[in-house]
C-alpha positions in Angstrom: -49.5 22.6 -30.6 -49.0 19.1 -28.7 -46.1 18.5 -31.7 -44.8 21.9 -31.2 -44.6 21.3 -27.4 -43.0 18.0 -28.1 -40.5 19.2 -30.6 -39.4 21.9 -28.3 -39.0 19.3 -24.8 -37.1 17.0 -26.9 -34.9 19.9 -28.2 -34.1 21.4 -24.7 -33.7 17.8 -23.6 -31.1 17.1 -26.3 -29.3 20.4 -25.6 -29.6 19.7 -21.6 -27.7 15.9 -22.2 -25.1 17.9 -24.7 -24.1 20.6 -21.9 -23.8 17.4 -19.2 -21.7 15.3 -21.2 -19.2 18.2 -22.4 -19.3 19.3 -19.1 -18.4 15.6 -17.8 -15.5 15.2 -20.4 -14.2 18.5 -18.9 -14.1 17.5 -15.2 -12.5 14.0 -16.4 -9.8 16.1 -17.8 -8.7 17.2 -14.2 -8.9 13.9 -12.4 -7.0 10.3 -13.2 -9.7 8.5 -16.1 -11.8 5.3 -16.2 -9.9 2.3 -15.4 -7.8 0.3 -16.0 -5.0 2.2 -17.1 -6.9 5.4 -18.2 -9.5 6.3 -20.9 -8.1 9.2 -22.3 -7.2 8.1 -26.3 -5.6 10.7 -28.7 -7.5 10.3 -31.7 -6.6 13.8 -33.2 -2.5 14.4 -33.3 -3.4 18.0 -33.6 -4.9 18.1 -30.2 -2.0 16.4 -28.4 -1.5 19.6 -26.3 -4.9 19.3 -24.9 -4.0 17.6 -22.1 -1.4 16.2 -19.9 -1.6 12.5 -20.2 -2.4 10.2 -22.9 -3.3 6.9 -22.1 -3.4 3.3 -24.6 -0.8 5.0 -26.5 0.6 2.1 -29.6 4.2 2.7 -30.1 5.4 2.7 -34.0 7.7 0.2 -35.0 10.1 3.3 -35.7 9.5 4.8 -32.0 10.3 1.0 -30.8 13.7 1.0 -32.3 14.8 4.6 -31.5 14.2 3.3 -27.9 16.0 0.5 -28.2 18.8 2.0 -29.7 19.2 5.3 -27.1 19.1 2.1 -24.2 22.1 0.4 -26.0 23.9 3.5 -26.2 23.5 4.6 -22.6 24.9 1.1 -21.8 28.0 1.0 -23.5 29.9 2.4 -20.3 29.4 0.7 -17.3 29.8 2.5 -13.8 32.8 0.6 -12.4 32.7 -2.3 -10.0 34.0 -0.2 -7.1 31.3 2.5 -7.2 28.7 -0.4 -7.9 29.4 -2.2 -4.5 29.1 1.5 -3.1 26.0 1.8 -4.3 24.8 -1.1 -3.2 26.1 -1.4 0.4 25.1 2.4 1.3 21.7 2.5 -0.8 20.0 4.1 2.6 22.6 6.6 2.8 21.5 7.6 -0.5 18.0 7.6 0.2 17.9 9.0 3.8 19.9 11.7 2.0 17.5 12.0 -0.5 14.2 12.7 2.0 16.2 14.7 4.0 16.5 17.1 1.3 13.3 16.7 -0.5 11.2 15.7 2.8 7.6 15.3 1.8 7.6 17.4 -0.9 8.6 15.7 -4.2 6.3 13.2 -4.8 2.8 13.6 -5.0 0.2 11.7 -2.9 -1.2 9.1 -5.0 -5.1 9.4 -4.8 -5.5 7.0 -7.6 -4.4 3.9 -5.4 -8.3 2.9 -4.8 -9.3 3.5 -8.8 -6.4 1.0 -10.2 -6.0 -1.1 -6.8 -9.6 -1.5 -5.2 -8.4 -4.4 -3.5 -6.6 -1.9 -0.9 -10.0 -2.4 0.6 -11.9 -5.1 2.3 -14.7 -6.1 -0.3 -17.4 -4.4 2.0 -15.7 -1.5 1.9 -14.9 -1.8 -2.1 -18.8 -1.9 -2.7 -19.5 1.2 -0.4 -16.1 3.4 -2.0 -17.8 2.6 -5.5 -20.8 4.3 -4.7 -19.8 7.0 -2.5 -20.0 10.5 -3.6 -17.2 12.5 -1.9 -17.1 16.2 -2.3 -13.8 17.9 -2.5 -13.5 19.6 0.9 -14.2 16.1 1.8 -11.0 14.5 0.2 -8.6 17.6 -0.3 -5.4 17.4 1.9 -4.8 20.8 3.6 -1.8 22.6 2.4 0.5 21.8 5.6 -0.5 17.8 4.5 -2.3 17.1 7.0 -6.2 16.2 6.7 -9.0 18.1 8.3 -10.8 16.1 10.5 -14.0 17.8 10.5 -14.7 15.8 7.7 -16.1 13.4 9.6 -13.9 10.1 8.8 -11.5 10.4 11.8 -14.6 11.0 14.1 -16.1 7.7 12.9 -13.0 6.3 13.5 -12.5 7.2 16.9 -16.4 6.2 17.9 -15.2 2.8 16.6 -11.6 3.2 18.9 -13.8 4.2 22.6 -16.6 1.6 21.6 -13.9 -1.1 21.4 -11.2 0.2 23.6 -12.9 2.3 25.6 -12.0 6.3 25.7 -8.9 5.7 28.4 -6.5 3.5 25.5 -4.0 4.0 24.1 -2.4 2.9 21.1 1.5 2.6 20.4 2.3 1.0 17.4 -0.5 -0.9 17.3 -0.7 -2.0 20.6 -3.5 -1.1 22.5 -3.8 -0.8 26.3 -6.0 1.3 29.2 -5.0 3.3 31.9 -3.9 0.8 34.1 -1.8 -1.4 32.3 -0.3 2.7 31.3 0.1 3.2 34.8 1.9 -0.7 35.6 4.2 -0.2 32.7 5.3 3.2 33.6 5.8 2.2 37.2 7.4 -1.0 36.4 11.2 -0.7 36.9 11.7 -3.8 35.0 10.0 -2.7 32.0 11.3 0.6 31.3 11.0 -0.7 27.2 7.5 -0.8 27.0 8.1 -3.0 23.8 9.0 -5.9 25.6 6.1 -5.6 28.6 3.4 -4.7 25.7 4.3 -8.3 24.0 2.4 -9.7 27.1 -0.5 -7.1 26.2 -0.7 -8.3 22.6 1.1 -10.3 20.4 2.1 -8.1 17.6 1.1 -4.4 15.8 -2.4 -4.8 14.7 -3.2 -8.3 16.3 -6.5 -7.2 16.8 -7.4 -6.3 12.8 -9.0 -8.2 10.4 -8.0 -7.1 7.3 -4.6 -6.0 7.1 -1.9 -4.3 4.8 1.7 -3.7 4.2 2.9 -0.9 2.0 7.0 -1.6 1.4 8.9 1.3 0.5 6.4 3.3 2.5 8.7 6.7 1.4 7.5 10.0 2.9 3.9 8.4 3.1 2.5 9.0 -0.4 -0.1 6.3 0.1 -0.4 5.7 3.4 -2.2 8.8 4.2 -4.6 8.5 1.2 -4.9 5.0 2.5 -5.3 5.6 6.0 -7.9 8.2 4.8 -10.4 5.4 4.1 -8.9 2.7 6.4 -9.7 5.7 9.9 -13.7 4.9 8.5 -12.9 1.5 7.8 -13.1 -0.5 11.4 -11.2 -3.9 11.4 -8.4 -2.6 9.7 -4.9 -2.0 10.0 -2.1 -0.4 7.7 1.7 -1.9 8.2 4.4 0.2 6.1 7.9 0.2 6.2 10.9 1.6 4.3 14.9 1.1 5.0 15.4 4.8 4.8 14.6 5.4 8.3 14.2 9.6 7.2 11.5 8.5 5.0 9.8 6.5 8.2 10.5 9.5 10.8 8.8 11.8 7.8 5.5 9.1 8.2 5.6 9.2 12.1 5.8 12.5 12.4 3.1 13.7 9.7 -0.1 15.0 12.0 -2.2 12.4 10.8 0.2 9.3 11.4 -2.4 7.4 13.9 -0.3 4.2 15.8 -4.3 3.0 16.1 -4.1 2.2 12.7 -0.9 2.3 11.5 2.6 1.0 12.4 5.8 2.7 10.3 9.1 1.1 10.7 12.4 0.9 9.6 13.3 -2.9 7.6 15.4 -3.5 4.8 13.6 -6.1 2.5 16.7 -7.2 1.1 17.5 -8.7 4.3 15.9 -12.7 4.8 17.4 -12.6 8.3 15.8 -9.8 9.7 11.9 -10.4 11.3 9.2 -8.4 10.0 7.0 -7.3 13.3 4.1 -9.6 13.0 3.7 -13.3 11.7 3.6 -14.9 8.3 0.6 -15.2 6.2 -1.7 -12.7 7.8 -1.6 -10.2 5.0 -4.2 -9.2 2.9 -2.7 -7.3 0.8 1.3 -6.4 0.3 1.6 -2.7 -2.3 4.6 -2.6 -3.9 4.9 1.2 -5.9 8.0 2.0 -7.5 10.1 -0.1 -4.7 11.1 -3.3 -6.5 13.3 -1.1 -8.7 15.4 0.1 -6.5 16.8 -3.0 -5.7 19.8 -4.6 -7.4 18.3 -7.4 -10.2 20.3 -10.1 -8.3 18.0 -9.5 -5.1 14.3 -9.5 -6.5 13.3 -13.2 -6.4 14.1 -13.2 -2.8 12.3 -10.3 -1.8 9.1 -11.4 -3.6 9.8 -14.9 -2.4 10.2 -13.5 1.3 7.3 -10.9 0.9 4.8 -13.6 -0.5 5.6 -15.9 2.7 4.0 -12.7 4.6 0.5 -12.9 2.6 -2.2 -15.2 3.8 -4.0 -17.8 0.9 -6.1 -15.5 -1.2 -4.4 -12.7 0.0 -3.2 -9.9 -3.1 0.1 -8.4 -3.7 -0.4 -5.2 -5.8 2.8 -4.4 -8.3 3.5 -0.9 -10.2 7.0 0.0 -11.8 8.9 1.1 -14.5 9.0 -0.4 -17.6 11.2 -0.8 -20.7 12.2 2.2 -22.7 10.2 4.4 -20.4 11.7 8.3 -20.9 13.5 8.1 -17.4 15.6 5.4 -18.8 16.4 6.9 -22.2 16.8 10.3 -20.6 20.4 8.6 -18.6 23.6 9.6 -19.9 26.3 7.4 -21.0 28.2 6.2 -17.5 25.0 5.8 -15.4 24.4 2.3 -16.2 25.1 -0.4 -13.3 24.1 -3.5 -15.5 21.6 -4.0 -18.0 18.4 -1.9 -18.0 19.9 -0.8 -14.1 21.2 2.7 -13.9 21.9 5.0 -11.3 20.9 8.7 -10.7 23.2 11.7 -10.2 21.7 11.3 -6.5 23.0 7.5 -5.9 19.7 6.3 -5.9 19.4 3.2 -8.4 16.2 2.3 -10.7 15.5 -0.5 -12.9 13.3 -0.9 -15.7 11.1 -4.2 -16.2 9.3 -6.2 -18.6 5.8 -7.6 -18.4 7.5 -11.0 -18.8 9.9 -10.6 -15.7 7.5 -9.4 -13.3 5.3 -12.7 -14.6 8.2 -15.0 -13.5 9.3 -13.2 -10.2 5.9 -13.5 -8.8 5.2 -16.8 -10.1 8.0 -18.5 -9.1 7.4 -16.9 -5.6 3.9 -18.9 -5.7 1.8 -16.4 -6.9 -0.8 -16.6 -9.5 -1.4 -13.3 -12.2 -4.7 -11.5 -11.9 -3.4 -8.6 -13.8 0.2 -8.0 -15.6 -0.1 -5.1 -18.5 1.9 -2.9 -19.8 0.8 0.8 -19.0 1.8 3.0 -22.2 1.1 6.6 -22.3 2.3 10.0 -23.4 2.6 13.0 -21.3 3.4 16.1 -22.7 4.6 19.5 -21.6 1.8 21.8 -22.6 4.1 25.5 -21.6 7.7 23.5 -23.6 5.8 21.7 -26.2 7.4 18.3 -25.2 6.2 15.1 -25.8 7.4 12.2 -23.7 7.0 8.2 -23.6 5.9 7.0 -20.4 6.1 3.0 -19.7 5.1 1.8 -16.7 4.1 -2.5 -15.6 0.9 -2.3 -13.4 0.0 -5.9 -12.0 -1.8 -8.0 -9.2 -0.7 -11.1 -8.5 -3.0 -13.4 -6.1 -1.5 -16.4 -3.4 -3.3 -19.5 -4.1 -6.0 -20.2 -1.6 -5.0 -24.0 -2.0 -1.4 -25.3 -2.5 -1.3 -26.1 -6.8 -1.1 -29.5 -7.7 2.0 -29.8 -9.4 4.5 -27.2 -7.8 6.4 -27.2 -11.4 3.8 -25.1 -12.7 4.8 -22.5 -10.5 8.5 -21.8 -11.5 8.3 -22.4 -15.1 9.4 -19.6 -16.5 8.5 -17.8 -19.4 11.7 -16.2 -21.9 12.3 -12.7 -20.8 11.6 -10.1 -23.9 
C-alpha cells in the first residue's frame, strides 16, 4: 500500500510539474523571452506560425545572397544630390512632421529596455528589479498612456521628494526650489526668465542626482516613461532625454506622467558640436541610443559618438540598438530611395541607415569606448493572419568608458575592416 501510495504521489507530482512548465512556455509566448536576444528557437519549420518572433535565427548561404543582391538592386539609382542636401538640412521638418501626424501612437513603449539593458539601473536597483514580482495592474499603462499612480511607485516617489525637499518645492526642469525662493523669483523684475535666476539655485537639471541618464532621440517618449516607471521608486536618480524634433519633445512634456522632478526633455540636435548640452561632461551614467544613430547621415556618426562619449563619466555605459544589414526594412526600399550606400530614405523624408557589427565596433572605439557587448540580433517575425515570413536584423551593443585612460591611445582607433 506504502508503494501504491508512493507510485500515485510521484505520478500526480509528475503530472503537477507537466501542467507548470506547459503553462510557463505558454505565458513566455506573450511576453519578450530569456535574454540576451530571446529564447524562442524554431526547431520545427512546420510550426513557424506559432508565434510571432523567432529568435537565433541562422541565415542560409542562399537567404544571404538573395539579400545581398535585392540591396544592390535598390542601390543602382541614387536620390539626386539636390534632394539629398534637402534631406539633410530640413531632417526636423521631416520628423516634427512625422509626430505631428502619428503623435504617440506608432511606436510602441519598449518594456523590454530593463531585460536587454539592466544597466538602465543603478546596480542596487538591478538586484531588487531581478527579483521583484510585478503583477500586471502593477505595470500596464492605462489606455490614455498615462500610468496609474495608485500603484504605489509615484507615491514612494513623492515620500522621497517632501523628505528631501520638503512638501512646499517645486521642481522645473530639474531645478528644485521652495516657496520662497518661488515667491523672490516671481517678484523679481529682473528675473522674469526664471532660467537664468534658477542657475543661482542650482547649477544644472538634475545637479542633485546620483545616478543619471540620457536617452537621445527621446521620440514621443517610448522609453522614458517605462524608464521613469522605475526611476519615480528609484531615489537618487534622474532621467535627461532629448530629441531635435521639438514635436516629439512637446509630446514628452506634455504626457501626464512627464515629472520635471525626475526628468528634463529638451530640444538639441546631436549633430551639432557647437551647441551645449544642459549639464556638464562626464556625469553620465548611462547614454541609450535606440534606433537614433541611423537617422543620421554616415558622414556625421563619429562625431556624435565622439561628442556623446565626452558626456559619460569613467565606467559609465552607453547602450546601442539599430538596424542592421539586410534587415527587411532595407530590402523592402524601392529603386530611387537610396541616399548612399546602405542609406535610404522613406516616402516620409525621414532617412535610416543599416549597420554592421563591425562599424558600430569602430565608431565606439574610436570614440574611447571599450565593447561589453556587440551581436548581431537575427530573428524572423512572421505574419500569422497573411502567412508572411520576414527577416529581421537588428545590432544590439554596450560599450563601456574606460575607468582609467588606456595605456597606449592607438589601441583605441584601430580599426577593424568593415564587412
Amino acid at each position: 500500500m506504502r508503494s501504491l501510495n508512493t507510485t500515485n504521489f510521484i505520478t500526480r507530482l509528475s503530472a503537477l510539474c507537466l501542467r507548470k512548465n506547459k503553462m510557463q512556455c505558454r505565458h513566455q509566448s506573450n511576453r519578450r523571452p530569456t535574454v540576451p536576444l530571446g529564447s524562442r528557437i524554431l526547431t520545427d519549420p512546420s510550426k513557424v506560425f506559432e508565434h510571432n518572433m523567432w529568435d537565433h535565427m541562422q541565415w542560409s548561404q542562399e537567404e544571404e545572397e538573395n539579400a545581398k543582391k535585392k540591396a544592390a538592386e535598390n542601390s543602382l539609382v541614387k536620390v539626386q544630390s539636390d534632394d539629398q542636401d534637402k534631406y539633410e538640412r530640413e531632417a526636423s521638418k521631416y520628423w516634427n512632421e512625422f509626430y505631428k501626424t502619428h503623435k504617440n501612437n506608432f511606436f510602441k513603449d519598449r518594456n523590454w529596455l530593463f531585460l536587454e539593458f539592466p544597466e538602465i539601473l543603478p546596480e542596487k536597483r538591478r538586484q531588487e528589479f531581478k527579483t521583484e514580482k510585478i503583477s500586471l495592474e502593477h505595470t500596464k499603462i492605462n489606455n490614455d498612456n498615462s500610468f496609474s499612480l495608485k500603484n504605489g511607485m509615484f507615491e514612494e516617489g513623492e515620500k522621497y521628494w517632501e523628505k528631501n525637499y520638503g512638501s512646499g518645492s517645486i521642481a522645473v526642469q530639474g531645478y528644485v526650489y521652495n516657496k520662497n525662493e518661488v515667491k523672490a523669483l516671481t517678484n523679481n523684475p529682473q528675473g522674469k526668465n526664471c532660467g537664468e535666476e534658477l542657475g543661482k539655485v542650482e547649477s544644472f537639471p538634475g545637479c542633485d542626482a546620483t545616478y543619471r541618464i540620457l536617452e537621445v532621440g527621446c521620440g514621443a517618449g517610448n522609453s522614458v516613461f517605462p524608464i521613469l516607471k522605475v526611476l519615480c521608486n528609484t531615489p537618487g536618480t534622474f532621467l535627461y532625454c532629448c530629441d531635435f524634433a521639438s514635436g516629439a519633445v512637446e509630446l514628452v512634456k506634455s504626457h501626464s506622467s512627464y515629472n520635471s522632478a525626475w526628468c528634463s526633455a529638451f530640444v538639441h540636435d546631436v549633430c551639432d558640436d557647437a551647441l551645449p548640452y544642459p549639464f556638464p561632461d562626464e556625469i553620465l551614467d548611462v547614454i541609450l541610443l535606440v534606433f537614433v544613430l541611423s537617422t543620421i547621415h554616415p558622414d556625421r556618426m563619429q562625431g556624435v559618438v565622439n561628442r556623446l562619449a565626452k558626456l559619460l563619466k569613467p565606467g559609465g555605459m552607453l547602450l546601442f540598438r539599430d538596424y542592421g544589414r539586410y534587415d527587411t526594412a532595407q530590402l523592402r526600399f524601392k529603386e530611387g530611395h537610396c541616399l548612399s550606400e546602405n542609406f535610404y530614405v522613406r516616402g516620409d523624408g525621414t532617412r535610416v541607415y543599416f549597420f554592421t557589427k563591425d562599424e558600430v565596433w569602430n565608431m565606439f572605439t574610436v570614440a574611447g569606448l571599450t565593447e561589453v557587448q556587440n551581436l548581431v540580433d537575427c530573428r524572423l517575425q512572421v505574419n500569422r493572419k497573411k502567412k508572411v515570413k520576414m527577416q529581421r536584423v537588428w545590432i544590439q551593443s554596450k560599450f563601456q568608458k574606460p575607468l582609467l585612460s588606456l595605456h597606449n591611445p592607438e589601441e583605441s582607433t584601430k580599426r577593424r575592416p568593415c564587412k
